[in-house]
C-alpha positions as CSV (number, residue, x, y, z in Angstrom):
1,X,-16.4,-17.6,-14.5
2,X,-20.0,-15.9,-13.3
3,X,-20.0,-12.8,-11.4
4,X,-19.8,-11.8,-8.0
5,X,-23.4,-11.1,-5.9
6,X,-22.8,-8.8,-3.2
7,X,-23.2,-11.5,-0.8
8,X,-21.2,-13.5,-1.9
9,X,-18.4,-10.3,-2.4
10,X,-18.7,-9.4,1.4
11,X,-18.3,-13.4,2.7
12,X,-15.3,-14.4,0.5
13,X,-13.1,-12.1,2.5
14,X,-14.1,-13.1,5.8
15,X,-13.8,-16.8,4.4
16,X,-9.9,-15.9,3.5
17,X,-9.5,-13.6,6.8
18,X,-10.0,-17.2,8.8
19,X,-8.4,-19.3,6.7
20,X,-5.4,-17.2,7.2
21,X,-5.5,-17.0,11.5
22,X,-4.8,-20.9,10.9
23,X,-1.4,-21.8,12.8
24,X,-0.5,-23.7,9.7
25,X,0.6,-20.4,8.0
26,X,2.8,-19.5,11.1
27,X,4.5,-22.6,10.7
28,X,5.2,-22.1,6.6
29,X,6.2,-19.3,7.3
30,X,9.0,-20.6,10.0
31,X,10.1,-23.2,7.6
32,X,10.0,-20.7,4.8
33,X,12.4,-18.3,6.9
34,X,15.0,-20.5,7.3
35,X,15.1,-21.6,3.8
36,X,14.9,-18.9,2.5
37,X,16.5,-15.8,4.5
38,X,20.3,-15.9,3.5
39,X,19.2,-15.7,-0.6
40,X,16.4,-13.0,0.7
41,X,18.5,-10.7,3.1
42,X,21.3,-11.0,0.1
43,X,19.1,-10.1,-3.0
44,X,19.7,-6.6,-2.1
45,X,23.3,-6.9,-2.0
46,X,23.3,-8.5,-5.9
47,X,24.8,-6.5,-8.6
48,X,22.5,-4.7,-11.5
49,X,23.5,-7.5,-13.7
50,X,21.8,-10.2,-11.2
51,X,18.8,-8.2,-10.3
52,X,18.2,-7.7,-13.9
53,X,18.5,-11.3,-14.5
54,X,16.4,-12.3,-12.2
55,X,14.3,-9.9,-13.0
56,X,13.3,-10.6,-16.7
57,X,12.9,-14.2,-15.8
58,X,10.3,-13.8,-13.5
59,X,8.7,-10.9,-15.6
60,X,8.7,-13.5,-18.4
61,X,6.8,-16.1,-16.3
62,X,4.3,-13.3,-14.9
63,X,3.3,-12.1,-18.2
64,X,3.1,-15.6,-20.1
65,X,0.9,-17.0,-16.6
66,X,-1.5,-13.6,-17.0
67,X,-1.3,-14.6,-20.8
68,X,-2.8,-17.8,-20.3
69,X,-5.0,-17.4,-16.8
70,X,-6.4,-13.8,-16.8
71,X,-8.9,-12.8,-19.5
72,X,-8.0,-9.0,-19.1
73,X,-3.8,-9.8,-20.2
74,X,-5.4,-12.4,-22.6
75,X,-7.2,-9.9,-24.7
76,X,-4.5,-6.8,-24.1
77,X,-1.9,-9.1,-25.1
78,X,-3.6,-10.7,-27.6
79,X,-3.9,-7.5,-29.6
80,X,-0.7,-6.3,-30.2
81,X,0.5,-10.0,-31.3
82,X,1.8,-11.5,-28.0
83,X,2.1,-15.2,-27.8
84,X,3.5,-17.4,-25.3
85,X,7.2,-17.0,-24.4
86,X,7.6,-14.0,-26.2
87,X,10.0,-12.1,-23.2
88,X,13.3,-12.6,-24.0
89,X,14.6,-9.3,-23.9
90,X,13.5,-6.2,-21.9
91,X,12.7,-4.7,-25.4
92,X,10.0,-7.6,-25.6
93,X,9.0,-6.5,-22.3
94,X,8.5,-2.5,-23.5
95,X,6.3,-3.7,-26.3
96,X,3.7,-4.7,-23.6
97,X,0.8,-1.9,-23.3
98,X,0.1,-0.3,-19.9
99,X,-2.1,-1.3,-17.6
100,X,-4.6,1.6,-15.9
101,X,-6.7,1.3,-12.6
102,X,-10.2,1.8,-14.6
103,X,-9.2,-2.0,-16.6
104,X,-9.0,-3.2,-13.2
105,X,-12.3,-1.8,-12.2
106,X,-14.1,-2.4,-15.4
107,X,-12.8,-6.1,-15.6
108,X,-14.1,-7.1,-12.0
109,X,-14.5,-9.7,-11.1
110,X,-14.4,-12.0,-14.5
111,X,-11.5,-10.9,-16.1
112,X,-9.1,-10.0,-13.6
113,X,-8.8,-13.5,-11.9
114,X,-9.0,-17.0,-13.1
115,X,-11.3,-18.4,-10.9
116,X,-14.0,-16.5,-8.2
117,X,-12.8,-18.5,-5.6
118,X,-8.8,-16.1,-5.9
119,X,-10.9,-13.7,-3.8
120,X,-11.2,-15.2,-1.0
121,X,-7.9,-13.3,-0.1
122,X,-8.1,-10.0,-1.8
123,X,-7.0,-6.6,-1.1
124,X,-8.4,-3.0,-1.6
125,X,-6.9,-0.1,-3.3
126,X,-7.9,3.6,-2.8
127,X,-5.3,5.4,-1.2
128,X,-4.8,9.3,-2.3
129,X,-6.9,8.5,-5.8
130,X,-10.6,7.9,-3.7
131,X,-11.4,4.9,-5.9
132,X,-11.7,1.3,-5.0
133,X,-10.6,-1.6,-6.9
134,X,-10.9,-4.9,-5.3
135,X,-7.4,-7.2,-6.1
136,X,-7.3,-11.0,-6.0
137,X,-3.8,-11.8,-3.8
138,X,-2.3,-15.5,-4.1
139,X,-1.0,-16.7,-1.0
140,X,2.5,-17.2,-2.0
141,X,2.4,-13.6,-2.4
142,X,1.5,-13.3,1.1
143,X,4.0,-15.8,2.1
144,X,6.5,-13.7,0.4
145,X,5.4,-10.6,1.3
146,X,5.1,-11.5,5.1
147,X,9.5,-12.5,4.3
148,X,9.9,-8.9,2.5
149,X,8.6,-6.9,5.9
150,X,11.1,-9.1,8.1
151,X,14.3,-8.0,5.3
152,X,12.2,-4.0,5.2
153,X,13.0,-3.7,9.1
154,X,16.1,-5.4,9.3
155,X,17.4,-3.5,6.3
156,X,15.7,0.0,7.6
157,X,17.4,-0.8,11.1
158,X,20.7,-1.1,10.1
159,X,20.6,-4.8,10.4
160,X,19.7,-4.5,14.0
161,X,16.1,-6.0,13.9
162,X,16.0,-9.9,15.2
163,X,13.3,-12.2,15.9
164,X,12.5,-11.2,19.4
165,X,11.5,-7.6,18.5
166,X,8.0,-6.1,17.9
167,X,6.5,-4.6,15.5
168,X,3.3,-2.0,16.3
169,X,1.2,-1.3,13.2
170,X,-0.4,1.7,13.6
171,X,-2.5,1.2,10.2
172,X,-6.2,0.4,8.1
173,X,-6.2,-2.9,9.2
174,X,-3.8,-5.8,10.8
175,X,-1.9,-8.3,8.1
176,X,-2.8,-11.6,7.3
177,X,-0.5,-13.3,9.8
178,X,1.1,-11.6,13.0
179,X,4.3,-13.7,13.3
180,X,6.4,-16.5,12.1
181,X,6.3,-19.2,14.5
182,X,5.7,-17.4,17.3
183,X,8.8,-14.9,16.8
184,X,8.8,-11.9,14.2
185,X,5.7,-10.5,16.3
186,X,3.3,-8.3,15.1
187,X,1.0,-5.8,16.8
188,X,-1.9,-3.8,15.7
189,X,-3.5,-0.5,16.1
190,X,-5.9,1.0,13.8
191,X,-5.5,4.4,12.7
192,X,-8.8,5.6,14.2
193,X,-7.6,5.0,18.1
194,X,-6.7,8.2,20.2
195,X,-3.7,8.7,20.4
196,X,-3.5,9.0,24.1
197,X,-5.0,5.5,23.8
198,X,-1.7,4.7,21.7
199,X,0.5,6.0,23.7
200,X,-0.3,4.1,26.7
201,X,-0.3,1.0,24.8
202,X,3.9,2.0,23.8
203,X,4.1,2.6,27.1
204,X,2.9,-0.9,27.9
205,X,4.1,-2.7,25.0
206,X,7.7,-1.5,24.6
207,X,7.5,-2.2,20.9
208,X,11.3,-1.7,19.6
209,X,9.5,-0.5,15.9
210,X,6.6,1.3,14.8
211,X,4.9,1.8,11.3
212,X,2.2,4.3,10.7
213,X,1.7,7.6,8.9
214,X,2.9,10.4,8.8
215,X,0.3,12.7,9.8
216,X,-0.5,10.5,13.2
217,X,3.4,10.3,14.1
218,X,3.0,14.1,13.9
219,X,-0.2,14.1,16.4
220,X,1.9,11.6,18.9
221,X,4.8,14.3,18.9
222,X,2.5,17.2,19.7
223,X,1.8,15.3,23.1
224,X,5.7,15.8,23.8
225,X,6.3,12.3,24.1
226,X,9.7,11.4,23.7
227,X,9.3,7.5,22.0
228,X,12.8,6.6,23.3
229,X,11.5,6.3,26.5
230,X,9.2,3.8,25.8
231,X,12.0,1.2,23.6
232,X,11.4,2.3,20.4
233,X,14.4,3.3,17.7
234,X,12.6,3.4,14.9
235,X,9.6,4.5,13.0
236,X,8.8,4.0,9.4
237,X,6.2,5.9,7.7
238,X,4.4,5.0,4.9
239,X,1.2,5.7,2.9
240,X,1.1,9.8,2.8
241,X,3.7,11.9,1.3
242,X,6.2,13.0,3.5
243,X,9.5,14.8,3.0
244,X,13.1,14.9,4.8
245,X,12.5,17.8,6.5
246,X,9.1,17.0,8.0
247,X,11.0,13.4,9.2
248,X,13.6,15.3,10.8
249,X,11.8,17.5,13.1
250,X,9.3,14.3,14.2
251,X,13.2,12.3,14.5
252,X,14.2,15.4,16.8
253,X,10.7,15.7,18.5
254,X,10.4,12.1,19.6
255,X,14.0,11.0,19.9
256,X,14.0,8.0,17.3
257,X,15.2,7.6,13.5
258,X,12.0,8.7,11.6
259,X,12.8,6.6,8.1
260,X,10.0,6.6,4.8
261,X,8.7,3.4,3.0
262,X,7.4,3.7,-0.4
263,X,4.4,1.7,-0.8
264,X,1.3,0.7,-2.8
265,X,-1.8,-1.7,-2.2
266,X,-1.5,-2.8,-6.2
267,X,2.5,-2.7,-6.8
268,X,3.8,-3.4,-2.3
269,X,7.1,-2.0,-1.6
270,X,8.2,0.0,-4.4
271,X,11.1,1.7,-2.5
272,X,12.8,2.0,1.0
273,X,14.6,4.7,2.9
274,X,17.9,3.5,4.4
275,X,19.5,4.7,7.0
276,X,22.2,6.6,4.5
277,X,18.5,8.4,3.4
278,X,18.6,7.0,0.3
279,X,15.4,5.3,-1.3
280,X,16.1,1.6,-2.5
281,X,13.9,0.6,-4.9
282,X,12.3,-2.7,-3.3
283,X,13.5,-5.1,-6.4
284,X,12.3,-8.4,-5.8
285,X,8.7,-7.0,-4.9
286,X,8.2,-4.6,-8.0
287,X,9.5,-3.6,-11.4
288,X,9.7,0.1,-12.0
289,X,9.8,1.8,-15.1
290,X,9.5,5.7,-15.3
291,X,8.0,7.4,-18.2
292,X,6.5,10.4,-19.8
293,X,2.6,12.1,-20.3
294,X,2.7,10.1,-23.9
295,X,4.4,7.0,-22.6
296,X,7.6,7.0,-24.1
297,X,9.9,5.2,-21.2
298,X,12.4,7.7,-19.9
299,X,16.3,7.4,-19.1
300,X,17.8,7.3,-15.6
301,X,17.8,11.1,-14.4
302,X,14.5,11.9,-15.8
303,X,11.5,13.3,-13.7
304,X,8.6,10.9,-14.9
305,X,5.3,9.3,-14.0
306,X,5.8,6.0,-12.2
307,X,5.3,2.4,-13.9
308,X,5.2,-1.0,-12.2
309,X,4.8,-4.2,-12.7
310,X,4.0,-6.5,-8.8
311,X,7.2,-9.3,-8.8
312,X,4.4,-10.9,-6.1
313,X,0.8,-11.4,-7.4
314,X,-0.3,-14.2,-9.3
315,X,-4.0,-14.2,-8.1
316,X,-4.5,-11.0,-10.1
317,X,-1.1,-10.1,-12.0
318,X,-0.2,-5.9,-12.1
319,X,2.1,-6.0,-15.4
320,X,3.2,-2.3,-16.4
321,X,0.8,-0.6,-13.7
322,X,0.6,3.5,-14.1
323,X,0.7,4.3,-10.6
324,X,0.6,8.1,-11.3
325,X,3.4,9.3,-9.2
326,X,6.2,11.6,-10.0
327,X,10.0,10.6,-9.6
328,X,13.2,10.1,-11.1
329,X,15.6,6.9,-10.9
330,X,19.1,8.4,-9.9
331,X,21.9,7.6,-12.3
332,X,24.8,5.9,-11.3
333,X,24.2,6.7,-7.8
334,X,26.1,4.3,-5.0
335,X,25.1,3.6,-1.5
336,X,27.5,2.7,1.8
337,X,24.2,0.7,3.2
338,X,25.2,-2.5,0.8
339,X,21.9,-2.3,-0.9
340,X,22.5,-2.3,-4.7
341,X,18.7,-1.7,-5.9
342,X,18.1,1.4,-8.0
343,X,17.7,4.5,-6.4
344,X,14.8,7.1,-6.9
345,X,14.2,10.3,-5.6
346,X,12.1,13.0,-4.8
347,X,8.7,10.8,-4.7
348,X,5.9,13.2,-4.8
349,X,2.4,11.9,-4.2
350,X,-0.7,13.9,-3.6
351,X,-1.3,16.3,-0.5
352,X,-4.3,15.6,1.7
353,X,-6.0,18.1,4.4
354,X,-7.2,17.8,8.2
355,X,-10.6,17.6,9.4
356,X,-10.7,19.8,12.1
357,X,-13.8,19.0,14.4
358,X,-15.4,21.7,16.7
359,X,-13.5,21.1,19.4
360,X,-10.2,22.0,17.9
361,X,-9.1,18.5,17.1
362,X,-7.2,17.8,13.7
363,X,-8.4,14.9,12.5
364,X,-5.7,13.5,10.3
365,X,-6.6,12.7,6.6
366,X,-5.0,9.0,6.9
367,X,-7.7,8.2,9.3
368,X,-10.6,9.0,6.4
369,X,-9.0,6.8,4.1
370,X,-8.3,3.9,6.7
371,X,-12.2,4.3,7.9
372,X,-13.5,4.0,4.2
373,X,-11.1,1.1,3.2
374,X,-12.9,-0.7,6.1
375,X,-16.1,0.4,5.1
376,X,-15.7,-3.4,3.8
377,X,-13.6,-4.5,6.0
378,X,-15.8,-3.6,9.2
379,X,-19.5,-2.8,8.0
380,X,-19.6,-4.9,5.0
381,X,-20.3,-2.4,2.6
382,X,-19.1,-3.6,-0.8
383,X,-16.9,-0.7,-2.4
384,X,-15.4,-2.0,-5.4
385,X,-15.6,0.6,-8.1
386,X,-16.9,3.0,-5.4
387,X,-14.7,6.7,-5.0
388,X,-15.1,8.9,-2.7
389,X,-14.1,12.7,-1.3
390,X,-14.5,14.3,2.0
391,X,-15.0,17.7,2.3
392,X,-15.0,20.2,5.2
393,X,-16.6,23.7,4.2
394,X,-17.0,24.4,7.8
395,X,-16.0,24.0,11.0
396,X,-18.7,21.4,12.3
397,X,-19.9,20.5,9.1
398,X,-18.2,17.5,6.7
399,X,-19.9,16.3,3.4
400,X,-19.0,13.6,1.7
401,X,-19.3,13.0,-2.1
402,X,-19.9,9.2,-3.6
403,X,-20.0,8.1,-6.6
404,X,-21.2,4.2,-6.8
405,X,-19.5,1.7,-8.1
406,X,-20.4,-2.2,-8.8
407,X,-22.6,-2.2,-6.0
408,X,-25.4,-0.1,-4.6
409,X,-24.2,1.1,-0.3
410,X,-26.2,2.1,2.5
411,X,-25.7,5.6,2.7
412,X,-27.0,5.2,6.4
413,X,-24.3,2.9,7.2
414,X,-21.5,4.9,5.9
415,X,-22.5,7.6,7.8
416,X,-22.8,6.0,10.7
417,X,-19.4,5.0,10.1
418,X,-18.3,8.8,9.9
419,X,-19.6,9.1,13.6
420,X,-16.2,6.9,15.1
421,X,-14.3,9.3,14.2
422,X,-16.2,12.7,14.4
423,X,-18.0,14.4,17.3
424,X,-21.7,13.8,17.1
425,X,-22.0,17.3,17.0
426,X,-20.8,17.4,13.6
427,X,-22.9,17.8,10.6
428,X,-22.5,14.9,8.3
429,X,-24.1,15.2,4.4
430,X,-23.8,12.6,2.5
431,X,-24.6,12.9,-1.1
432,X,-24.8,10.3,-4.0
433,X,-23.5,12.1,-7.1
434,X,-21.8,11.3,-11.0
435,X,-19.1,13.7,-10.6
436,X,-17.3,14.6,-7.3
437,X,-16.9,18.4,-6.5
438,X,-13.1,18.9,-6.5
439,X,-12.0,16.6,-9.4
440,X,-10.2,17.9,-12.3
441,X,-8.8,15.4,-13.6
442,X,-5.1,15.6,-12.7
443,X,-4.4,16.8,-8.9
444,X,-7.0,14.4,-7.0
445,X,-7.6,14.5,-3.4
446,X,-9.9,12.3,-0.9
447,X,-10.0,14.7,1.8
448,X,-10.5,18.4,1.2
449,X,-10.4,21.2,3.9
450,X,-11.8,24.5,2.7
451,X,-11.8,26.2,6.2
């Protein structure tokens, strides 16, 4: 398989972006639904000994497909004596070595796909860590994963979401497809619109759901606004650490259940708050493990560092993924919500800072990482490998550190960028370095106030 030019990088996702706004999908989808939705809505409600079941079997057929199809699993594997149909037992499974974001990185684009073409629909992961790697995503798994956020909100709801509801994404950039055959809508917001601007479009829109972060839930609260008013009963937040207390006072504030959703670009839904505010890991969509600093796996009741392995992904398999956060998997604990998945608690990510601009305005930290994920996305800047941290030693003044990744960026461009979301009274550096500034190694963060 040859490389990828940056050309050729920046067109494959705007090939796959059009291919997916064909009706056709909207239509699979339909027909998917209705096949599949009593055996989706009731995986949850399985017992451990069916989930685990299931589970190893489709483990097995990941790692023996990734085996075969990806050169990176070929070699790992191929090292410590795999060979083909070796899981039979989760011991089997345990023998398998970890997989870590730099392979992914390094192993762009030959040997983390089987064929150039898988990028066409791909995905981006930064998040809290400031580093891109670029992810090959198979359309099943979007299929699938398009099913799984139907059975999140119906779940999350209390069973009360239906297919005439809507759903406003306040988030990086809209999904794939934006309903199922015309029902199961989907509406978008990105992150970087005022929220003024977003609350007249509730006010408008009436959505009955809304998904978005934390830290911009917290900015449409400090206008006063009571959500309730507008239709909505529930918000989910998602890609920021958040805890119970801070989603009690924005439930309180803005008159609507304020629930979590436990997510990554690499492994999806890993877990799910339910209304009995416990977190359900997501089951179907990932296998998590929990272990320690030297990788010895860890019983239920342990604080450890999260492991997964992404039930969805063919395109590029994530088989025994460190994700890096901390939690523990709850022994023996039971739910009233008829959800039998494992349950974790006490998720803690990384913390992230405001940018506040010279007017007075907090910019939230969600909106940094949502305008460099679409420094793809929007400007065509190719990222993958590239990591980033903004910094604000000032008041009026934000640098921001890069160090390059495959390809070379336009340092004009991404600054330009900045200027959507800051005054253009701010002072923007941008600097080209080898090592960021405030990077040791363990706690990272992307944005970094030191006002």
């Amino acid at each position: 398989m040859k490389s990828i030019s940056k050309k050729e990088y920046v067109s494959l996702r705007k090939r796959g972006e059009e291919y997916m706004k064909l009706p056709i999908h909207n239509e699979i989808l339909r027909k998917k639904l209705i096949n599949k939705w009593e055996d989706l809505k009731g995986f949850p409600e399985k017992s451990q000994e069916e989930i685990k079941k299931w589970q190893l079997k489709r483990i097995s057929y990941l790692v023996d497909y990734a085996f075969e199809n990806i050169p990176l699993y070929r070699k790992k594997y191929s090292q410590v004596g795999y060979v083909k149909g070796s899981i039979k037992t989760w011991d089997d499974f345990y023998k398998l070595p970890y997989l870590r974001k730099e392979e992914l990185i390094e192993g762009f684009p030959n040997d983390i796909a089987k064929n150039i073409d898988d990028f066409m629909l791909s995905t981006r992961s930064s998040g809290s860590s400031g580093k891109f790697v670029t992810l090959a995503v198979s359309q099943q798994a979007i299929y699938t994963d398009t099913l799984q956020t139907i059975r999140q909100f119906y779940m999350q709801s209390g069973k009360k979401y239906c297919e005439d509801d809507v759903i406003l994404f306040i988030y990086t950039c809209p999904w794939w497809v934006d309903n199922i055959g015309n029902k199961y809508l989907q509406d978008f917001l990105p992150t970087t619109t005022k929220v003024d601007v977003a609350i007249e479009h509730i006010k408008k829109t009436r959505p009955r759901y809304i998904s978005t972060y934390p830290t911009y839930l917290e900015k449409i609260a400090s206008t006063g606004v009571k959500l309730s008013d507008y239709g909505v009963e529930l918000v989910i937040v998602h890609s920021e650490q958040s805890d119970a207390k801070q989603r009690k006072m924005l439930k309180e504030a803005l008159n609507v259940e304020v629930l979590d959703e436990y997510s990554s670009e690499e492994l999806t839904r890993i877990a799910l708050e339910c209304p009995n505010h416990h977190y359900h890991l997501e089951e179907d969509a990932c296998f998590i493990e929990i272990i320690d600093e030297d990788g010895n796996k860890l019983e239920d009741g342990n604080v450890g560092i999260v492991v997964g392995t992404n039930l969805l992904n063919t395109a590029t398999p994530i088989i025994r993924y460190i994700q890096g956060d901390l939690t523990k998997i709850v022994k023996d604990e039971k739910c009233s919500c008829s959800n039998h998945g494992r349950i974790i608690e006490g998720v803690k990510g990384r913390s992230m800072d405001c940018i506040i601009t010279d007017t007075g305005e907090k910019i939230p930290a969600s909106c940094f990482m949502d305008l460099a994920y679409n420094w793809f996305l929007t400007y065509g800047i190719p990222v993958h490998g590239l990591k980033y941290q903004f910094v604000q030693p000032e008041i009026g003044v934000v640098d921001l550190y890069l160090i390059e990744g495959e390809y070379s960026v336009k340092l004009r461009s991404i600054k330009e960028s900045l200027y959507t979301l800051l005054p253009k009274t701010t002072k923007i550096n941008v600097h080209k370095v080898d090592k960021l500034p405030y990077d040791n190694g363990r706690k990272y963060r992307c944005v970094i106030s030191l006002i």
